[in-house]
LUMRODREN-646263 format. One record per atom (N, C-alpha, C): residue number from 1; atom name; residue in one letter; x, y, z. Coordinates in Angstrom, 3 decimals, decimal comma, padded with zeros to 6 digits. Atoms other than C-alpha are relative to their C-alpha. Layout:
# residues N
> NUM|CA|a|X|Y|Z;
...
This chain:
# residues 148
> 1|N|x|001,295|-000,399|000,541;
> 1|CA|x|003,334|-004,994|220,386;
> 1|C|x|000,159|001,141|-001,008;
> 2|N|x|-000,711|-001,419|001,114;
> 2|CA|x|004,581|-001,552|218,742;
> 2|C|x|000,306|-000,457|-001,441;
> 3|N|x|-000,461|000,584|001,386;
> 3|CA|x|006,633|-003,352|216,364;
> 3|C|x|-000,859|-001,056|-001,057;
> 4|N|x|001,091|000,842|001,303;
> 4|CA|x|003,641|-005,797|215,026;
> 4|C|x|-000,830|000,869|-000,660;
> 5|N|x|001,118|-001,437|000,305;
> 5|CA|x|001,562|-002,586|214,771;
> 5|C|x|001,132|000,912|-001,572;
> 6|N|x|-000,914|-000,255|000,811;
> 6|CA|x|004,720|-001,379|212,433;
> 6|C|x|-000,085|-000,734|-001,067;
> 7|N|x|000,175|001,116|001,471;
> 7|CA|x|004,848|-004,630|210,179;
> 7|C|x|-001,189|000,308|-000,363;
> 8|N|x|001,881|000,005|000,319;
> 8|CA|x|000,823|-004,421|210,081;
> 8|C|x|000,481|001,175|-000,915;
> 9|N|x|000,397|-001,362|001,200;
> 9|CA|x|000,849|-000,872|208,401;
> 9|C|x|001,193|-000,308|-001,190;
> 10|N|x|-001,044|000,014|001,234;
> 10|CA|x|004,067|-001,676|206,266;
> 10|C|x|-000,769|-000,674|-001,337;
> 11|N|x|000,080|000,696|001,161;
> 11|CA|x|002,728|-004,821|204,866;
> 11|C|x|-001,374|000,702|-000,693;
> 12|N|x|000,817|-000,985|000,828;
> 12|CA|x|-000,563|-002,521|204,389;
> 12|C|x|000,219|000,158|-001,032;
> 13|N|x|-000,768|-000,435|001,055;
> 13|CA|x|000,990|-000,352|202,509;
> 13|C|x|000,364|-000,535|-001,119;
> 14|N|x|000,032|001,087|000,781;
> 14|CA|x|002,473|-003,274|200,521;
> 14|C|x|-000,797|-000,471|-001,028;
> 15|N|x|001,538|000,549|000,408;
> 15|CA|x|-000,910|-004,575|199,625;
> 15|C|x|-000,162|001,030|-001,005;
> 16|N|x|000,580|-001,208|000,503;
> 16|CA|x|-002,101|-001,430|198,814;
> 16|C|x|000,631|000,584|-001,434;
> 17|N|x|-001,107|-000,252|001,117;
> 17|CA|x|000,678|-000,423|196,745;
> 17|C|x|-000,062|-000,736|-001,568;
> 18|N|x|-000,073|001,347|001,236;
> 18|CA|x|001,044|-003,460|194,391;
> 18|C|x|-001,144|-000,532|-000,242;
> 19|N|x|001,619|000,410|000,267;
> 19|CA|x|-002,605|-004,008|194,761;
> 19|C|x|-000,275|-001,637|000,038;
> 20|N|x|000,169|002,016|-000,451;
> 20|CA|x|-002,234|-007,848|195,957;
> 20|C|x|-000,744|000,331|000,942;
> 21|N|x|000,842|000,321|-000,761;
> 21|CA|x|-004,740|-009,371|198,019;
> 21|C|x|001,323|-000,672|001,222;
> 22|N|x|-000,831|000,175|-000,751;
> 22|CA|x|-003,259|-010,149|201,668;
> 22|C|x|000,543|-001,495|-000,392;
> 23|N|x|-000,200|001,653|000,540;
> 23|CA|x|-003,288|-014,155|200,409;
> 23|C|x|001,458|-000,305|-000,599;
> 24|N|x|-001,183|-000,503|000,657;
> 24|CA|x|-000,414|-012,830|198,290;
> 24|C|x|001,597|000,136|000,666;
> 25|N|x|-001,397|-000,677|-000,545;
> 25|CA|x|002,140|-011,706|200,513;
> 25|C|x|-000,261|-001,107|001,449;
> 26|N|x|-000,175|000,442|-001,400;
> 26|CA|x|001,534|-014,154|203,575;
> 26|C|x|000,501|-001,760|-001,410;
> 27|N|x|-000,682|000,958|000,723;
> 27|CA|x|002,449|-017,142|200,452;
> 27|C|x|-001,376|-000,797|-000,311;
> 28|N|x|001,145|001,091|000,393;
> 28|CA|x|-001,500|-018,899|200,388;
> 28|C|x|-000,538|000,254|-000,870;
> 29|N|x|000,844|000,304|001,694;
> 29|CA|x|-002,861|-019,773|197,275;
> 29|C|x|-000,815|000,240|000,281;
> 30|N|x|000,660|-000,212|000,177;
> 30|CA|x|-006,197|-019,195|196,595;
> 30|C|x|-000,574|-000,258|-001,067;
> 31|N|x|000,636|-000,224|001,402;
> 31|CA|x|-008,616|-019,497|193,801;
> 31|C|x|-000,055|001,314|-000,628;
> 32|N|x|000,255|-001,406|000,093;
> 32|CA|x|-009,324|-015,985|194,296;
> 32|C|x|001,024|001,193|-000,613;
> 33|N|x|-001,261|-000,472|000,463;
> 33|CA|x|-005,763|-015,097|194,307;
> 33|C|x|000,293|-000,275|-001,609;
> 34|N|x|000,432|000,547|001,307;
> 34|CA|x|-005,791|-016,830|190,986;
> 34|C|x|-000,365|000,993|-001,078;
> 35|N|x|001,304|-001,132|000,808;
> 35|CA|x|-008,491|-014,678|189,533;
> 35|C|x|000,782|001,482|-000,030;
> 36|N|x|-000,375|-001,462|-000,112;
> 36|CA|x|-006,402|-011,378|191,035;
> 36|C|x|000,829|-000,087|-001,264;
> 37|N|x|-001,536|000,125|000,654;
> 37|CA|x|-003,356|-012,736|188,854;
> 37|C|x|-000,551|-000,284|-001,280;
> 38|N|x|000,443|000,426|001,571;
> 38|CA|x|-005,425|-013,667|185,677;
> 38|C|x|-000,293|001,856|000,168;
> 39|N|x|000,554|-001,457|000,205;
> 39|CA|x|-007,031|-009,955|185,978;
> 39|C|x|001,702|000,922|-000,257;
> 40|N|x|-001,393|-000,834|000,505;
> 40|CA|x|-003,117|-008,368|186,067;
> 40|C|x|000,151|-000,701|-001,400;
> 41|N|x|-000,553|000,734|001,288;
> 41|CA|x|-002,186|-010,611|182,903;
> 41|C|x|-000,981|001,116|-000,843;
> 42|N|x|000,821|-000,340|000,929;
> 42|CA|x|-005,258|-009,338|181,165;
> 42|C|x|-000,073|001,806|000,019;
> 43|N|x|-000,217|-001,669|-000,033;
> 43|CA|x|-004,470|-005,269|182,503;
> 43|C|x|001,243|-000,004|-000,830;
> 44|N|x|-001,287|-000,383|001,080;
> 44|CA|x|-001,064|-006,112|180,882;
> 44|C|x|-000,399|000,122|-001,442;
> 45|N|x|000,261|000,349|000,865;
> 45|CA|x|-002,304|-007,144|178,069;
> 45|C|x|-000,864|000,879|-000,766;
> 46|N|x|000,892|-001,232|000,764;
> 46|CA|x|-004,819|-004,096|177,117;
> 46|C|x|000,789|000,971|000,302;
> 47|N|x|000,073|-001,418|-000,389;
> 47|CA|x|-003,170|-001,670|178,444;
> 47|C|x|002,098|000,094|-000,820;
> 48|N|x|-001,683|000,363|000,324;
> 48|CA|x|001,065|-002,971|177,418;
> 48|C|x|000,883|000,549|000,844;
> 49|N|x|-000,609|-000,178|-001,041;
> 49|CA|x|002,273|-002,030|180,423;
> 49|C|x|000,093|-001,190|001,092;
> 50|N|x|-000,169|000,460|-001,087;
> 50|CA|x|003,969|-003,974|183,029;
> 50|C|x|-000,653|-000,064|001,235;
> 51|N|x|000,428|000,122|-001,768;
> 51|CA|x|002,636|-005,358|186,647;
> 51|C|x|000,447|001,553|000,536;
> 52|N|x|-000,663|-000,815|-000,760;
> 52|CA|x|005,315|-003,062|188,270;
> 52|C|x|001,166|000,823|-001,533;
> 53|N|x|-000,557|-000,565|000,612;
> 53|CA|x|007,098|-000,374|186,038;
> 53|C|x|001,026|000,845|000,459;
> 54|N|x|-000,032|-000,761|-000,703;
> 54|CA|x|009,476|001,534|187,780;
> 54|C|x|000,527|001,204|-001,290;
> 55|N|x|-000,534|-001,166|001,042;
> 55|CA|x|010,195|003,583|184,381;
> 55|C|x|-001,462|001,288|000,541;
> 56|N|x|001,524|-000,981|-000,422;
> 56|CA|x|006,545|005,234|185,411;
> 56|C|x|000,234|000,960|001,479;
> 57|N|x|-000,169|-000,659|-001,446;
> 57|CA|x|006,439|007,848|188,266;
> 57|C|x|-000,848|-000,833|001,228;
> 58|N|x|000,271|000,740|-001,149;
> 58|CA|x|005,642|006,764|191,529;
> 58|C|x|-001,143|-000,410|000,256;
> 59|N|x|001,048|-000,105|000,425;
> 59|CA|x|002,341|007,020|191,286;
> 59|C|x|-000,824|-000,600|-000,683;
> 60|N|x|001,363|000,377|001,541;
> 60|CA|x|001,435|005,457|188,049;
> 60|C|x|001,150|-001,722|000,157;
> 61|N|x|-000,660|000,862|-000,068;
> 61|CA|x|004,318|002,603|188,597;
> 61|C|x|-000,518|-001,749|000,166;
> 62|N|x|000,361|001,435|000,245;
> 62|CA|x|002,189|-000,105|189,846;
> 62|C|x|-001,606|-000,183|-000,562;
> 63|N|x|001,023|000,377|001,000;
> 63|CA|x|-000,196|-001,467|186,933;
> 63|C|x|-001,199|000,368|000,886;
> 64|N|x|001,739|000,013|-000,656;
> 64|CA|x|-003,527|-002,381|189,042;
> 64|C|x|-000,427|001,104|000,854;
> 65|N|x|000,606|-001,065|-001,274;
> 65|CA|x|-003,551|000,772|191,450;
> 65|C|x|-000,324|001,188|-001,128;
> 66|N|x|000,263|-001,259|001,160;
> 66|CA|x|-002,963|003,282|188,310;
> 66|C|x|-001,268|-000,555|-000,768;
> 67|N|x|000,952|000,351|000,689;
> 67|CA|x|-005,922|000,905|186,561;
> 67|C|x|-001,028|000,687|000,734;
> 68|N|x|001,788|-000,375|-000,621;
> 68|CA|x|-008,347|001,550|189,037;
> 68|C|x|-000,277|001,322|000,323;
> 69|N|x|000,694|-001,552|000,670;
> 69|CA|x|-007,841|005,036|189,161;
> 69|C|x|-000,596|000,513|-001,485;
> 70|N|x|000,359|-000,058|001,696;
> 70|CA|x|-008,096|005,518|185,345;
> 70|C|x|-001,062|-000,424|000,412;
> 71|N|x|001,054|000,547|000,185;
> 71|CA|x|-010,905|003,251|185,874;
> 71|C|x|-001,436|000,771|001,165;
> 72|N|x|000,848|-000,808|-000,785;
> 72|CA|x|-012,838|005,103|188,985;
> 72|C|x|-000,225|001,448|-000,802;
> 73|N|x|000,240|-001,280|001,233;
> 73|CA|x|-012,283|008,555|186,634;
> 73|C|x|-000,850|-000,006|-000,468;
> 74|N|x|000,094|-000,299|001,561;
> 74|CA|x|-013,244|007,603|183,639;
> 74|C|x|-000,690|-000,968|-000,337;
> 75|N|x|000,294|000,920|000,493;
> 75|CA|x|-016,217|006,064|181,822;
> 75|C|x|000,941|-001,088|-000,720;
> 76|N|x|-000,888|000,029|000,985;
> 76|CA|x|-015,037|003,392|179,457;
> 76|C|x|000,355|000,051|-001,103;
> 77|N|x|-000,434|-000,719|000,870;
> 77|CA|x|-014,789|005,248|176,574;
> 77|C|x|001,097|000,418|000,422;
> 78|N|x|-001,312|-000,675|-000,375;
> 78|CA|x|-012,337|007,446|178,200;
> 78|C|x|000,722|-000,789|000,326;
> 79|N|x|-001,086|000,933|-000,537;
> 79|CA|x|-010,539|004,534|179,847;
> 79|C|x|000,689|-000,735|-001,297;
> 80|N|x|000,005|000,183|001,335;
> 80|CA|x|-010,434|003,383|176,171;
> 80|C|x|001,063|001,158|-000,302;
> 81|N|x|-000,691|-001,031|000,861;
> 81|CA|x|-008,546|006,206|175,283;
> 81|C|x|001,479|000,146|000,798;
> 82|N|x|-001,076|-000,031|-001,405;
> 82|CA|x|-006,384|006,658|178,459;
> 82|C|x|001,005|-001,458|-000,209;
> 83|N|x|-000,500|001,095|-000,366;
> 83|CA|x|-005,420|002,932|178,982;
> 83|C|x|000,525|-000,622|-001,212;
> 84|N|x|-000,513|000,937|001,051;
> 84|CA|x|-004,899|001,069|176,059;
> 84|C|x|000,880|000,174|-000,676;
> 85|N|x|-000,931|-000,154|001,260;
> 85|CA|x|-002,151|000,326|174,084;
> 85|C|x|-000,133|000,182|-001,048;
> 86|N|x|000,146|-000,572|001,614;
> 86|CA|x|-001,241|002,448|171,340;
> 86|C|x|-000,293|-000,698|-000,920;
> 87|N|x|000,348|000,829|001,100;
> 87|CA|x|-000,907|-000,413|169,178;
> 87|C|x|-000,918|-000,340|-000,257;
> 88|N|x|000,856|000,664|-000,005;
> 88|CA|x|-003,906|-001,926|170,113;
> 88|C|x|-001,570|001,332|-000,773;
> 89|N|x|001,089|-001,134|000,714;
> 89|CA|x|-006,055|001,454|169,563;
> 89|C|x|000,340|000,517|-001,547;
> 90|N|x|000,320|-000,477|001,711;
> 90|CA|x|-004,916|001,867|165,865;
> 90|C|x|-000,627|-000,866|-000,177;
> 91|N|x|000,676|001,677|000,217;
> 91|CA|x|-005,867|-001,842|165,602;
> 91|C|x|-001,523|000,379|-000,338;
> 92|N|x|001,501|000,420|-000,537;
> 92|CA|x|-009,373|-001,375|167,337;
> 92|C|x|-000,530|001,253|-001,082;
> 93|N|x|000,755|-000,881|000,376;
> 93|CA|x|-010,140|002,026|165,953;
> 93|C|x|000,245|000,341|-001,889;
> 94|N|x|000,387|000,599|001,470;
> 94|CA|x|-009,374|001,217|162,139;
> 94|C|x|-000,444|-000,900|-000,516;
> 95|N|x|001,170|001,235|000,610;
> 95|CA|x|-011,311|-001,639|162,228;
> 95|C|x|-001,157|000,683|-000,344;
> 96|N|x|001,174|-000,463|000,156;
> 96|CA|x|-014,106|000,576|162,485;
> 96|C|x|-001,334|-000,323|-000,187;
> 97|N|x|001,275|000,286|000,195;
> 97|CA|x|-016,738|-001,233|163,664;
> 97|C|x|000,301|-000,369|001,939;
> 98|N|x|000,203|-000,075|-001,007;
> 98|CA|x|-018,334|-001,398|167,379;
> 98|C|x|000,322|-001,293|000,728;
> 99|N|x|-000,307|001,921|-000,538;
> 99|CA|x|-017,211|-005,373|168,072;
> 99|C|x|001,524|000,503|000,676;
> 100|N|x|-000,910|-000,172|-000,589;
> 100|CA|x|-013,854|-003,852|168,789;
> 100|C|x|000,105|000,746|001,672;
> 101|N|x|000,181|-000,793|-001,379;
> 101|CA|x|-014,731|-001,403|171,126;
> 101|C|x|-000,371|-000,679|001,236;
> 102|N|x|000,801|000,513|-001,125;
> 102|CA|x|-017,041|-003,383|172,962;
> 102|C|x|000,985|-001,630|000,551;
> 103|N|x|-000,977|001,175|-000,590;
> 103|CA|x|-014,495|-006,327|173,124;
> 103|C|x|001,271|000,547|001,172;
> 104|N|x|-000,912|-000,815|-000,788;
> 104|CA|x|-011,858|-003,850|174,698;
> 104|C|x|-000,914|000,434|001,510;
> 105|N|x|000,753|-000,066|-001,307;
> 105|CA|x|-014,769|-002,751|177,041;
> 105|C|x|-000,024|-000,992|001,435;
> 106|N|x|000,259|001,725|-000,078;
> 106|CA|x|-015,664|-006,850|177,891;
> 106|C|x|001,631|-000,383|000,942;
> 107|N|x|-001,446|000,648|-001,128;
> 107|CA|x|-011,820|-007,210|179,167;
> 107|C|x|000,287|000,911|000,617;
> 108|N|x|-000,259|-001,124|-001,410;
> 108|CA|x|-011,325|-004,162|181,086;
> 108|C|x|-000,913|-000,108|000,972;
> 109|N|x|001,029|000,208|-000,500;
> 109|CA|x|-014,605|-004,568|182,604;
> 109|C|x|000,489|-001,279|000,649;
> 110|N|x|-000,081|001,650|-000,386;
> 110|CA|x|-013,326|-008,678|183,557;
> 110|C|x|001,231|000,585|001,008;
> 111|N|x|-001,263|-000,542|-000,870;
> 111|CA|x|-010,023|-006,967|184,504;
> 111|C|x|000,209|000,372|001,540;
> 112|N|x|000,268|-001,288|-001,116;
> 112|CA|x|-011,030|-004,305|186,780;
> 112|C|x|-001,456|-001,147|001,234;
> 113|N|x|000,802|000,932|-000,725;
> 113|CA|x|-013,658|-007,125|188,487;
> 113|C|x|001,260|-001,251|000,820;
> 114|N|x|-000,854|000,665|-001,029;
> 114|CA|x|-010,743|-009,547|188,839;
> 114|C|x|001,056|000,511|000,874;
> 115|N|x|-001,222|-000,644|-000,635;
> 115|CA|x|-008,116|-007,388|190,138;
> 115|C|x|-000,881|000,937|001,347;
> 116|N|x|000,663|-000,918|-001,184;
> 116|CA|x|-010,622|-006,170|193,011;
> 116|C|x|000,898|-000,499|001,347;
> 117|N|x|-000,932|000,386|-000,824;
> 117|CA|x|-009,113|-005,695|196,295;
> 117|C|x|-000,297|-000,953|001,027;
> 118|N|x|000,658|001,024|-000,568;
> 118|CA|x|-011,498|-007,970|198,356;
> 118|C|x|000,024|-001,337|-000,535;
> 119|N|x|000,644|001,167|001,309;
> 119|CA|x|-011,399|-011,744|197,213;
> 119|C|x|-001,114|000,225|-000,240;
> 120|N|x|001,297|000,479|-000,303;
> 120|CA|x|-014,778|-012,278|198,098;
> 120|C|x|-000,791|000,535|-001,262;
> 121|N|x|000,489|-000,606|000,909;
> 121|CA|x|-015,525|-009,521|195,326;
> 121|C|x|000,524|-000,797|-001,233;
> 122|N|x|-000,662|000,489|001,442;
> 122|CA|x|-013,409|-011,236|192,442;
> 122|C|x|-000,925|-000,652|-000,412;
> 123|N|x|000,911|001,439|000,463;
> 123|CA|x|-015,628|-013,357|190,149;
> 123|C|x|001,083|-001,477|-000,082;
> 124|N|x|-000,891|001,093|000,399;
> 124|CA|x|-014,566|-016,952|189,923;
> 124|C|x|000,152|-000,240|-001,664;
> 125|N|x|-000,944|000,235|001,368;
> 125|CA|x|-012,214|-018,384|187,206;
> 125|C|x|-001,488|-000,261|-001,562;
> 126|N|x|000,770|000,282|001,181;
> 126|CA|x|-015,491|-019,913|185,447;
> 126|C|x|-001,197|001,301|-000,899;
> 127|N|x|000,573|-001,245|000,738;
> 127|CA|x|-017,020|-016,064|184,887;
> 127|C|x|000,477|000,229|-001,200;
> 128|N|x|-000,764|-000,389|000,730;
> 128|CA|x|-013,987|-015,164|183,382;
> 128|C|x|000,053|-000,509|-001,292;
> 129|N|x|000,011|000,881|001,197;
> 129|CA|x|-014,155|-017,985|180,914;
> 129|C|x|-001,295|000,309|-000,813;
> 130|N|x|001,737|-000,229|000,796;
> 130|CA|x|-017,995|-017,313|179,932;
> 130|C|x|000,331|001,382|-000,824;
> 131|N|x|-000,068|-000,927|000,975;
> 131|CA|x|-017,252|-013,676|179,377;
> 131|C|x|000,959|000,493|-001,335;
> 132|N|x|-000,675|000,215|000,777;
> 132|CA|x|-014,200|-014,081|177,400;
> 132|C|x|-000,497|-000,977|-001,780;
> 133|N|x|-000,118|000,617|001,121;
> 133|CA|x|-015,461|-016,914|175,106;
> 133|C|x|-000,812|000,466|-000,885;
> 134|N|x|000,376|-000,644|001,613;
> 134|CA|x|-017,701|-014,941|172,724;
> 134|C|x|000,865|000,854|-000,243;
> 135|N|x|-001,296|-000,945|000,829;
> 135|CA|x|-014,826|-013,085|172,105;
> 135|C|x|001,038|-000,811|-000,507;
> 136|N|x|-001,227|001,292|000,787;
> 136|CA|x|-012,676|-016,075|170,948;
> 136|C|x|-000,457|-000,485|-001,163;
> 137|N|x|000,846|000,664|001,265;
> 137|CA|x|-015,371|-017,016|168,737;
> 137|C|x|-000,095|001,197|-000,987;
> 138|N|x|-000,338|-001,148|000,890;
> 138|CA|x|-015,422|-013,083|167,192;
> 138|C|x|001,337|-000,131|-000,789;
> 139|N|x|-001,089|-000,171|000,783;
> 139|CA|x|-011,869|-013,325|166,876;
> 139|C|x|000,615|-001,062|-000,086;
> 140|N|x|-000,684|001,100|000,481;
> 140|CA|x|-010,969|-016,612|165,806;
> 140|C|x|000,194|000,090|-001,406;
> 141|N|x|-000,723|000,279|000,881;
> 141|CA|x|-008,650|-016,647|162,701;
> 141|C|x|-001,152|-000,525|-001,310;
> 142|N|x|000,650|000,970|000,895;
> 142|CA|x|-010,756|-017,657|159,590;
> 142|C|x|000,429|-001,185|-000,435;
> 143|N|x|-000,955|001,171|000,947;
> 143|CA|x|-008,071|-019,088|157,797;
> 143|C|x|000,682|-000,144|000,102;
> 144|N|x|-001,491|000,909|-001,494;
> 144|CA|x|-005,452|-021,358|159,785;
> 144|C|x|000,957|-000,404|-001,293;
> 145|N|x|-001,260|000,638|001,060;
> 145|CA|x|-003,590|-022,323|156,473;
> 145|C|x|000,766|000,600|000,009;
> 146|N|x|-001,222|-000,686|-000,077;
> 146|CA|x|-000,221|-021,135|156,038;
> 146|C|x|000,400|000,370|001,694;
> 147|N|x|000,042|-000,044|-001,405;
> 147|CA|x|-000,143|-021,003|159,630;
> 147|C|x|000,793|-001,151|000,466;
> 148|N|x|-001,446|000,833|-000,264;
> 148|CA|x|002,929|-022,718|161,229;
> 148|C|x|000,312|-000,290|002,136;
């Protein structure tokens, strides 16, 4: 009994740590699970940091636990400023117009919803798709020629 009480808090910990849902670490799929793992892609992806970093201190190392602090902090303006990749904030903030901002908002906001630690809280896959696609239609390419 001791020793299940041992695994229990480890794999806690675990969870907690890496910010997976238990679904995760016992091997069952999920939809939900799904949704957690689209929400990391899309924290990588604003922010250009890795899932797991161990170049980062201990602390800030795994992606989704350092998000949701940043994100409990800090309106998102500030999370805007904090989180995002450098590259991406010369990008957004010499465009100089509010479609950027608010598109950066739009996926941190989807992010920080799918990467919650409850499934039950995650939105399903077909949210994700709604709130994303006026932003595909903002930033779709005018002109596909020369394009390979």
């Amino acid at each position: 009994m001791h020793q299940r009480m041992i695994l229990a808090r480890f794999f806690s910990r675990l969870i907690l740590a890496f910010g997976f849902h238990f679904s995760a670490v016992t091997g069952r799929v999920t939809t939900k699970s799904d949704v957690f793992s689209y929400g990391v892609v899309l924290v990588e992806l604003i922010t250009g940091r890795k899932a797991l970093d161990e170049t980062q201190t201990e602390e800030d190392m795994h992606l989704v636990a350092w998000f949701r602090r940043m994100s409990a902090k800090n309106d998102l303006q500030e999370l805007m400023k904090i989180a995002m990749d450098p590259s991406l904030m010369d990008e957004v903030m010499n465009a100089d117009n509010e479609t950027s901002v608010q598109s950066f908002k739009a996926v941190a906001e989807l992010a920080g919803h799918c990467t919650r630690r409850d499934a039950w809280q995650r939105p399903d896959m077909s949210h994700a798709v709604n709130v994303l696609l006026p932003l595909v239609e903002l930033w779709k390419p005018a002109d596909m020629e020369g394009e390979d």
